[in-house]
NUKOL-383991 format. One record per residue (C-alpha): residue number from 1; residue in one letter; x, y, z. Coordinates in steps of 0.05 Angstrom, whole numbers, plus 32768, in hexadecimal, padded with zeros to 4 digits. Example, Ala and Ser with C-alpha at 12.3 -4.5 7.8 and 13.67 -1.06 7.14 Angstrom:
residues 2
fivex:zamar:c1:c2:c3
1:a:80F6:7FA6:809C
2:s:8111:7FEB:808F
end
This chain:
residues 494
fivex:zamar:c1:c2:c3
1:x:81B9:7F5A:8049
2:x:8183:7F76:8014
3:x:8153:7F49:7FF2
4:x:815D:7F15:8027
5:x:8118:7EE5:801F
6:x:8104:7F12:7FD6
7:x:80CA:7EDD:7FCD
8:x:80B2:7F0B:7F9B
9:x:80F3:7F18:7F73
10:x:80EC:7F65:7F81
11:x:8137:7F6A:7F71
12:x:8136:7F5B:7F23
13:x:80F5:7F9C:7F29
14:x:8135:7FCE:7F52
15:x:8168:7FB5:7F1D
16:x:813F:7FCA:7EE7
17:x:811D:800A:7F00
18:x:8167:801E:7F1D
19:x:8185:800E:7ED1
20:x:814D:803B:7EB2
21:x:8155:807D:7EE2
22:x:819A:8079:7EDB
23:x:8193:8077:7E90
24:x:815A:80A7:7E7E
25:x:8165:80EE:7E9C
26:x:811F:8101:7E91
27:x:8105:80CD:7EC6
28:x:8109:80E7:7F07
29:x:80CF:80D7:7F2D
30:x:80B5:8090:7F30
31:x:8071:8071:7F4B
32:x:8073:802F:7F68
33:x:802C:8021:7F69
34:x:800C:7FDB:7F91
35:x:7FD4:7FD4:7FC3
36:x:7FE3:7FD7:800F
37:x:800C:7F9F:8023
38:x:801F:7F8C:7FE5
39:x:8065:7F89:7FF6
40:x:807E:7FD3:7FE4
41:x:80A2:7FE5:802A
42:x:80D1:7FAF:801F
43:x:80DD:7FBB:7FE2
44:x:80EF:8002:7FE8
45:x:8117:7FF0:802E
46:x:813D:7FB5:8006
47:x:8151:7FE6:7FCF
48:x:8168:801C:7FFD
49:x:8195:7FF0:801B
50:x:81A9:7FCF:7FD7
51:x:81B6:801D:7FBE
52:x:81DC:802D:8004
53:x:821C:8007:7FE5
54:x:822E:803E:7FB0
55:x:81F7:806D:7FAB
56:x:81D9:80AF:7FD6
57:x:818D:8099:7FF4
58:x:815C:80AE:801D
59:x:8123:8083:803A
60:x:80EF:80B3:804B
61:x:80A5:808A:806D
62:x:8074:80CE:8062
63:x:804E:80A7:8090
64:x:8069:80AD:80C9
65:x:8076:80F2:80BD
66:x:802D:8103:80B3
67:x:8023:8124:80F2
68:x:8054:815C:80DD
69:x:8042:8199:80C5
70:x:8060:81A9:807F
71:x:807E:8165:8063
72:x:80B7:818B:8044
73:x:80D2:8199:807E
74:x:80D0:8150:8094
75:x:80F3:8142:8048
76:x:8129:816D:804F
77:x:813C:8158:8094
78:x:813A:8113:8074
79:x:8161:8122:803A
80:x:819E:8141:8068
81:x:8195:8118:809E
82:x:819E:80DA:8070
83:x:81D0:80EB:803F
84:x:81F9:810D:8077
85:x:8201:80CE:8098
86:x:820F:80AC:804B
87:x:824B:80DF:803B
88:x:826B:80EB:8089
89:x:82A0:8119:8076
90:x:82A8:815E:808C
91:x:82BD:817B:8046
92:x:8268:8175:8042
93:x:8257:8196:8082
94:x:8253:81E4:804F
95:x:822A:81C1:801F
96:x:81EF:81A6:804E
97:x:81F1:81E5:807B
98:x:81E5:820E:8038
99:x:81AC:81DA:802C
100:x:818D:81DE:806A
101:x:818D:8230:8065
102:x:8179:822E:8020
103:x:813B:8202:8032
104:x:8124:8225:806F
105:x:8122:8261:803B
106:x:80F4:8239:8009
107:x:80BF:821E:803C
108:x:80BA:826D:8057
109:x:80AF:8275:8014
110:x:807C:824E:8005
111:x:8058:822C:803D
112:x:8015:823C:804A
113:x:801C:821C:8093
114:x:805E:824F:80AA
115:x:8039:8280:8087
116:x:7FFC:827B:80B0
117:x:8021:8278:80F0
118:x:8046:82BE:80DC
119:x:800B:82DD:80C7
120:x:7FFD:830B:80FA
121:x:8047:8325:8100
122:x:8039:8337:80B9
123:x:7FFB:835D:80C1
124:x:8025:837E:80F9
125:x:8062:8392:80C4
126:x:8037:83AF:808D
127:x:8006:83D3:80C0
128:x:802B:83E6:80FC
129:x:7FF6:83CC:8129
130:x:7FF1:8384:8147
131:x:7FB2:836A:8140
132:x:7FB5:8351:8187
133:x:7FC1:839C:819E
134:x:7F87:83AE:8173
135:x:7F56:837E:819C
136:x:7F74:839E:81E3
137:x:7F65:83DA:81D6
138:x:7F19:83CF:81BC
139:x:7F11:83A4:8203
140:x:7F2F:83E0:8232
141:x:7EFD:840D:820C
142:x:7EC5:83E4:8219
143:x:7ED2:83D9:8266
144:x:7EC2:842B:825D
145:x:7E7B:841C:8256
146:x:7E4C:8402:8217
147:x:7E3C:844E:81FD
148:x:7E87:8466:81FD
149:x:7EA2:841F:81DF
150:x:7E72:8427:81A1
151:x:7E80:8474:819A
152:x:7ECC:8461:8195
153:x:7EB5:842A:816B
154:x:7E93:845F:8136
155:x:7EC8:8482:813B
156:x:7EFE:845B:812A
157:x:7ED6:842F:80F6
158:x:7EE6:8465:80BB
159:x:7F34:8468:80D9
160:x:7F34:8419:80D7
161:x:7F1B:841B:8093
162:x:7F53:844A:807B
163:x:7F87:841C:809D
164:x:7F6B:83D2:8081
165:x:7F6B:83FD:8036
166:x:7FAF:8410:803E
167:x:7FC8:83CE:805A
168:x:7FA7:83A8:8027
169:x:7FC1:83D0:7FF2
170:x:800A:83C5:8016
171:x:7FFF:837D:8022
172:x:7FF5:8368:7FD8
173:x:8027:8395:7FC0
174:x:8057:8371:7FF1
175:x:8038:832B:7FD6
176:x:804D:8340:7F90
177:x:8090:8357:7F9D
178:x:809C:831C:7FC9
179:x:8082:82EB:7F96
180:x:80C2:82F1:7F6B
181:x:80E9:82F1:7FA7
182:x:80CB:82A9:7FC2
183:x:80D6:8290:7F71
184:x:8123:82A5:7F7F
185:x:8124:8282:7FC5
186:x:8110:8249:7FAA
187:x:813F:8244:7F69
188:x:816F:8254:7F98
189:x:8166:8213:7FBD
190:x:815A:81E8:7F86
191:x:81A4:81FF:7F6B
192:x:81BD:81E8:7FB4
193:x:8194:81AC:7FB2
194:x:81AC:8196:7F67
195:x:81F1:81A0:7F7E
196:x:81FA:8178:7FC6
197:x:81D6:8147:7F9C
198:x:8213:8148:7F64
199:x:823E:8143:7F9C
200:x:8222:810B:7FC3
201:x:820E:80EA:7F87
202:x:825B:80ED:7F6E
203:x:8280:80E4:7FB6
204:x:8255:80A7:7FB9
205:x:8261:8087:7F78
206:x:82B2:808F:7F89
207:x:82B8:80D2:7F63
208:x:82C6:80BC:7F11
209:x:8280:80BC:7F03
210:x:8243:80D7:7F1B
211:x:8207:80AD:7F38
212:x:81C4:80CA:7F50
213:x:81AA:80D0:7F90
214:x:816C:80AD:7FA0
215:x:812E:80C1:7FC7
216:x:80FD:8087:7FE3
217:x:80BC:8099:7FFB
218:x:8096:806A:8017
219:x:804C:8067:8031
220:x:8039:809E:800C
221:x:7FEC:8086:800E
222:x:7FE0:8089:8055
223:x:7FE9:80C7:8062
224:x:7FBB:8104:806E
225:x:7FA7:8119:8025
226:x:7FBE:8160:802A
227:x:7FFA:8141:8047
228:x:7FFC:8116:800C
229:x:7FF3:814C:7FDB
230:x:8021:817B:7FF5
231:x:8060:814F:7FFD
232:x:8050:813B:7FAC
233:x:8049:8188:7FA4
234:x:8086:8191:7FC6
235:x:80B8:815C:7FA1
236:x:809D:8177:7F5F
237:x:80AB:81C1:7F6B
238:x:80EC:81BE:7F9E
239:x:8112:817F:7F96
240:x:810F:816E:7F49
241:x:814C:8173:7F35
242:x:817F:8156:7F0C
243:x:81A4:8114:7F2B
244:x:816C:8108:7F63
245:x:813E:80CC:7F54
246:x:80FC:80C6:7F7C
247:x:80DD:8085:7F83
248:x:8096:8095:7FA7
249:x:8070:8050:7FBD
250:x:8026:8054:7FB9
251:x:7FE5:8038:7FB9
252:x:7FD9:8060:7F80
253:x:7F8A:804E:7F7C
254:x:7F85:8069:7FCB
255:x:7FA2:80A7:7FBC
256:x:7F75:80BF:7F88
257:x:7F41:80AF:7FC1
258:x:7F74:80E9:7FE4
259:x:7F76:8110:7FB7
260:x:7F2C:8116:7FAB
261:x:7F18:811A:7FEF
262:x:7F40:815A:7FEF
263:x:7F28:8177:7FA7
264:x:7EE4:8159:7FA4
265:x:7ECB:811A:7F84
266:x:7EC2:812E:7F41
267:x:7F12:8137:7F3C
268:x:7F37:811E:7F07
269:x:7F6B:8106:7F40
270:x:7F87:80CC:7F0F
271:x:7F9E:8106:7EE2
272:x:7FB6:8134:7F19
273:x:7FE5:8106:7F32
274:x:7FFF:80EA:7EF0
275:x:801F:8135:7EEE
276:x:8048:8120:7F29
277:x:805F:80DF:7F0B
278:x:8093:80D9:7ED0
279:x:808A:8097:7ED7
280:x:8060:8050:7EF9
281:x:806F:8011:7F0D
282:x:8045:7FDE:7F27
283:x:805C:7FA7:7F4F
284:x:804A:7F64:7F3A
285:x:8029:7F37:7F66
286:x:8004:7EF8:7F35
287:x:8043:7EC5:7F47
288:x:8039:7EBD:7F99
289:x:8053:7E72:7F88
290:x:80A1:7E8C:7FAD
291:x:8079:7EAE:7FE6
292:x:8044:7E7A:7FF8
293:x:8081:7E3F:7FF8
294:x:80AC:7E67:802B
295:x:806F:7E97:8053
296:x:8031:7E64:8052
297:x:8048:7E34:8083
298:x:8012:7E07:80A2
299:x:801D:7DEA:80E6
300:x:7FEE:7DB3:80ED
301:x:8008:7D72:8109
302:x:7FC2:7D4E:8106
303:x:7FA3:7D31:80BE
304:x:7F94:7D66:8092
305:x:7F6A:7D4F:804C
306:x:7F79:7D7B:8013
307:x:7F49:7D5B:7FDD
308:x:7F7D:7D1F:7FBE
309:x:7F96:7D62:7F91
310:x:7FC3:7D4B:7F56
311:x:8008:7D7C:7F59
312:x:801E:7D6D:7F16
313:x:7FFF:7D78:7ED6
314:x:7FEA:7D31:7EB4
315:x:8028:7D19:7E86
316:x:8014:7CD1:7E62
317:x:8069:7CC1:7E62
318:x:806D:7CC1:7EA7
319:x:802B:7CB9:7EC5
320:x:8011:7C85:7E8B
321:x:800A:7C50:7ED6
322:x:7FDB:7C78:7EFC
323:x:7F90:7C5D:7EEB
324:x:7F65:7C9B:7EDD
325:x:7F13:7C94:7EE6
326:x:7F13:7CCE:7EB1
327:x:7F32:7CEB:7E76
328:x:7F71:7D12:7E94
329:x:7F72:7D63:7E7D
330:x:7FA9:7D93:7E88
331:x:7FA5:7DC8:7EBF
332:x:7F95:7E11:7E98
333:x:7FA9:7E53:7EB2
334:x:7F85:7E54:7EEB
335:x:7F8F:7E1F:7F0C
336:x:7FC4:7E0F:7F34
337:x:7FF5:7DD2:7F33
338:x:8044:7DCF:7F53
339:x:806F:7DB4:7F1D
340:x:80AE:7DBF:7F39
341:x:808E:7DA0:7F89
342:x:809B:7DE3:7FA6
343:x:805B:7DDE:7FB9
344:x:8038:7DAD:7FE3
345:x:7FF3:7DA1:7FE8
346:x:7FDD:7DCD:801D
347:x:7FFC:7E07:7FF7
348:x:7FE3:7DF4:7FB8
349:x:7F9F:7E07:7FD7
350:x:7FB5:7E40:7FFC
351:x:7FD2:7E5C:7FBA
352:x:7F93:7E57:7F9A
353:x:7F6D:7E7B:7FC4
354:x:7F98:7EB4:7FCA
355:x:7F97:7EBA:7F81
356:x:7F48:7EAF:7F81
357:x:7F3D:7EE2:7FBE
358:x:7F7A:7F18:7FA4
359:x:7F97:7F1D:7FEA
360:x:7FCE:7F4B:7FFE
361:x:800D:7F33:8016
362:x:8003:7F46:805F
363:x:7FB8:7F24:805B
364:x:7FDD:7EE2:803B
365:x:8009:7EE8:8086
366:x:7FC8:7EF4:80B2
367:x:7F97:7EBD:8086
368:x:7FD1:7E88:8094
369:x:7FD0:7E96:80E1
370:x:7F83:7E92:80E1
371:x:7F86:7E51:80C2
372:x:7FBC:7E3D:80EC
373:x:7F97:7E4C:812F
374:x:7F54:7E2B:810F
375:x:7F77:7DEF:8100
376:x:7F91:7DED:814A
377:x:7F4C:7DEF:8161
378:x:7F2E:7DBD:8134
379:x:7F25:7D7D:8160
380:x:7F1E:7D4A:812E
381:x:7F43:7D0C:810E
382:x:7F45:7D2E:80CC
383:x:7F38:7D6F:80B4
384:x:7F26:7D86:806C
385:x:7F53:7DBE:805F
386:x:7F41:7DE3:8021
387:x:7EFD:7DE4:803D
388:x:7F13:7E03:807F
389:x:7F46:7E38:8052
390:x:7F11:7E46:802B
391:x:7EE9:7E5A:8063
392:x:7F1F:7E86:8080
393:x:7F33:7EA1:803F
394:x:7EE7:7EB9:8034
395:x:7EE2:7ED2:8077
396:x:7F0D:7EFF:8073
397:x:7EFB:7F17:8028
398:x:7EB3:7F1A:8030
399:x:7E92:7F0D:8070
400:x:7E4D:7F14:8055
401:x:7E61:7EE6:801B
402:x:7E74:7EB8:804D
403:x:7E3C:7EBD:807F
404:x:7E12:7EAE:8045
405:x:7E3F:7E65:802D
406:x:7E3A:7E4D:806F
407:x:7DF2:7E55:807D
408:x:7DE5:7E35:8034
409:x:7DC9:7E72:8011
410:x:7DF5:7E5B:7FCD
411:x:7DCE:7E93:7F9F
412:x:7DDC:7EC9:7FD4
413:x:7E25:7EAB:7FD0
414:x:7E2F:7EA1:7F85
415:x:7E1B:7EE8:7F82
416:x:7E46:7F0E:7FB0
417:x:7E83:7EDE:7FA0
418:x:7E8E:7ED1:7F58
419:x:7E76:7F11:7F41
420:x:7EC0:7F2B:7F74
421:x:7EF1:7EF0:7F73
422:x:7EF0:7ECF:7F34
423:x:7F10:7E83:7F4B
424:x:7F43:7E64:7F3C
425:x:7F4A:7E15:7F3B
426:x:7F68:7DDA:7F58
427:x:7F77:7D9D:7F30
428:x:7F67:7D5B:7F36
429:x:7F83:7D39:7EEE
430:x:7F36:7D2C:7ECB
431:x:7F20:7D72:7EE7
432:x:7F2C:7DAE:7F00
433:x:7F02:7DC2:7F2E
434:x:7EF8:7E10:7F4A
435:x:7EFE:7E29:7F92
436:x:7EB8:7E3D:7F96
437:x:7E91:7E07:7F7F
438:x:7EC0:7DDB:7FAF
439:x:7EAC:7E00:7FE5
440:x:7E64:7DFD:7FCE
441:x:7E70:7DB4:7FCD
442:x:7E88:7DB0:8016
443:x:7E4F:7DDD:802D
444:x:7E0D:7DAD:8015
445:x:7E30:7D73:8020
446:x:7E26:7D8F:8070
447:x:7DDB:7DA6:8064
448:x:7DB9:7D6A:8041
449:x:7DA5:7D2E:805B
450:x:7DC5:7CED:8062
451:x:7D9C:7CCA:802D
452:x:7DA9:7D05:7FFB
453:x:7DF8:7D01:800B
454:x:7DF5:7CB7:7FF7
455:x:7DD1:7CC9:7FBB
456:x:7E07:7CF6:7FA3
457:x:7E34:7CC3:7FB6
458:x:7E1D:7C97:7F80
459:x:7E21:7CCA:7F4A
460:x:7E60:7CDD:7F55
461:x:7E6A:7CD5:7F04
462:x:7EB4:7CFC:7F07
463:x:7ECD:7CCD:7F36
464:x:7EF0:7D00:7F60
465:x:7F13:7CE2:7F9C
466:x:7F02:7D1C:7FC1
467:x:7EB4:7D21:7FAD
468:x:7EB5:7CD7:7FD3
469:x:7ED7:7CEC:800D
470:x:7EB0:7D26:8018
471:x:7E72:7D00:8004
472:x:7E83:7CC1:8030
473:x:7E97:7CEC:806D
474:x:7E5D:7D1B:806D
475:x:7E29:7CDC:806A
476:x:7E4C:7CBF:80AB
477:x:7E3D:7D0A:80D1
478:x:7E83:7D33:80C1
479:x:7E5E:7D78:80C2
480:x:7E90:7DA5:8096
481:x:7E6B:7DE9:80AC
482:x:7E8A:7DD4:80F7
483:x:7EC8:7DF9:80DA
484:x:7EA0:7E3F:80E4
485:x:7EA4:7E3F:8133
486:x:7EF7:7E3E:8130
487:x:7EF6:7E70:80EF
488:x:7ED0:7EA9:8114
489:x:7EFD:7E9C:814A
490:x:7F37:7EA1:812B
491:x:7F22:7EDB:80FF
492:x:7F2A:7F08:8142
493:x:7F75:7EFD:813A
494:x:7F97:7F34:8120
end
């Protein structure tokens, strides 16, 4: 069933896309643009499916198709492959045979690739002479000896002359004339394009009205960049047409990186692909609260500390009992709280630090099963879990970042790390306190000494439940920094 588990509520983002194509003519190729695994595959696969019900699509991962030749040809065979299988009726069968003719006439027409690979059968047409034929019989000549091989060789260098003239002379008059020809081929198969997609389009939608077709391509940033650029160069010259809708998923900021590694650094790729584009959309990924509460399961039967956090925001009605050791404050932007107890504590912290690090979907999925497998490995009566998230949140962000937190170089640290993942916070009623100077916290509480711990004990001004456990703990030997040997570990795991 499509959008089964939407986390992310990607089906209110197809519902209003699909109502603005299929109100605005003018918009007929769309970018969805997000970072690699971001969620964009399923939310192109969820919307083909959704679309299946009354509407002509085609799912087409360029991908996977990279190791092709000319993607065209992998486009096409897509496109009637697909919406064959959509329309199953034999009334149809004229109408995609006359596509598939009138396409194989178009990529004759205009791929480089076929062109190359027909070259010499050309040079054979316009001269008379294969080139091949041409290279046997300068070999026979010179198995006649060196002095008679270069005195045919004079000879026939003013005759070869006279014969590359004339065919050059013949070839680009045959380009020119040709040129008009390959124009006509391919107007010719846009006009059978624009009307199997009328047809589809109104078969599909049960024949009162029509509907447009829709073309999905997926993955578009992976791919080789001529690859890249030629399918783009291919959709904009071949396939826009009236009634056919293409919604192209990419990383857009990787494939100017493409592009320019084709047409040189200095490349104004941003622009050159806005030309492909009527329009962009980018997926919106700030509100991870729906995926962290169904994806970022912990399975840790043992006691796991998470700081004494406070889920709610302070509210004197109904929290007027609790005795505070501070002023309360409310919770700001950044920091996170559960109101409605979606969230429990463990993925209270887990939310903050994907916020604070900007992890992709799939890294939120691999970061929960490295925690997962350190926690296993932790052989302890209680474990402090933000510290040991933190850890494998930062590990997998920014190894030297981390290298340097662990071995107490805080300036090296500070450096590297706020000036890339500005933090978010946790709260704890009188304060809210940042991910990053917790984790600083954790750290020298395992590099001082015993009698400097008990120091800090007795200044713990806040009052912060946590600051005393931590405090209290460390001075009685808990070494946080133990967590490192089961993060690296687990940071193998892939």
């Amino acid at each position: 069933m499509a959008w089964e588990n939407d986390l992310l509520e990607r089906k209110k983002v197809a519902e209003f896309l699909q109502n603005l194509l299929e109100n605005d003519d003018d918009i007929k190729v769309v970018n969805i643009d997000s970072a690699w695994g971001s969620g964009k595959t399923f939310f192109l696969e969820n919307w083909k499916e959704d679309l299946d019900k009354e509407r002509g699509v085609v799912y087409f991962n360029a991908w996977e198709r990279d190791y092709t030749g000319d993607p065209f040809v992998s486009l096409v065979s897509a496109i009637k492959n697909q919406l064959e299988s959509q329309v199953d009726e034999g009334r149809f069968i004229s109408r995609f045979d006359d596509f598939s003719t009138k396409a194989s006439g178009a990529i004759l027409s205009a791929s480089p690739v076929l062109m190359k690979a027909i070259g010499k059968g050309l040079v054979r047409k316009l001269i008379g002479v294969d080139v091949d034929e041409v290279k046997g019989a300068f070999d026979d000549e010179r198995e006649g000896g060196f002095e008679s091989g270069f005195a045919l060789l004079d000879g026939a260098c003013e005759d070869a002359r006279g014969v590359a003239d004339e065919a050059a002379v013949k070839a680009v008059k045959s380009l020119i004339e040709s040129s008009e020809q390959n124009i006509q081929v391919v107007e010719s198969f846009r006009e059978v394009f624009e009307e199997l997609v009328e047809k589809v389009g109104r078969h599909l939608s049960g024949g009162d009205e029509f509907k447009p077709v829709y073309v999905l391509v997926d993955e578009l940033d992976r791919c080789r960049p001529t690859y890249a650029i030629e399918l783009l160069e291919r959709i904009k010259h071949f396939l826009d047409v009236p009634g056919c809708k293409f919604v192209i998923a990419t990383d857009t900021r990787q494939l100017c990186h493409s592009v320019r590694a084709v047409y040189g650094n200095g490349f104004n790729s941003f622009g050159y692909l806005k030309r492909f584009f009527d329009i962009t959309y980018t997926l919106d990924n700030r509100d991870l609260s729906g995926w962290i509460s169904s994806k970022a399961n912990v399975n840790f039967a043992g006691n796991a500390y998470c700081l004494d956090l406070s889920l709610r925001a302070y509210d004197r009605t109904r929290d007027f009992r609790i005795q505070l050791d501070g002023e309360p404050v409310l919770p700001d932007s950044r920091t996170i709280v559960s109101e409605d107890g979606a969230l429990n504590e463990k993925k209270v912290i887990i939310l903050a630090l994907c916020h604070t690090f900007e992890v992709s979907l799939r890294d939120i999925d691999k970061i929960v099963m490295h925690i997962n497998a350190s926690l296993s490995s932790v052989h302890k009566s209680k474990v402090h879990f933000f510290f040991l998230a933190y850890l494998v949140f930062l590990k997998n962000s920014d190894p030297e970042a981390y290298d340097a937190l662990v071995s107490g170089n805080f300036e090296s640290f500070t450096a590297s790390v706020v000036n890339r993942f500005s933090p978010w916070k946790l709260y704890f009623t009188t304060k809210c306190v940042d991910v990053h100077e917790l984790a600083k916290e954790y750290t020298e509480c395992s590099l001082v000494s015993k009698s400097k711990l008990m120091a800090m004990l007795s200044n713990n001004i806040d009052g912060l439940r946590y600051r005393n456990v931590m405090l209290r703990e460390a001075s009685n030997g808990e070494n946080f920094l133990s967590y490192r040997k089961v993060v690296d570990l687990a940071s193998y795991l892939s």
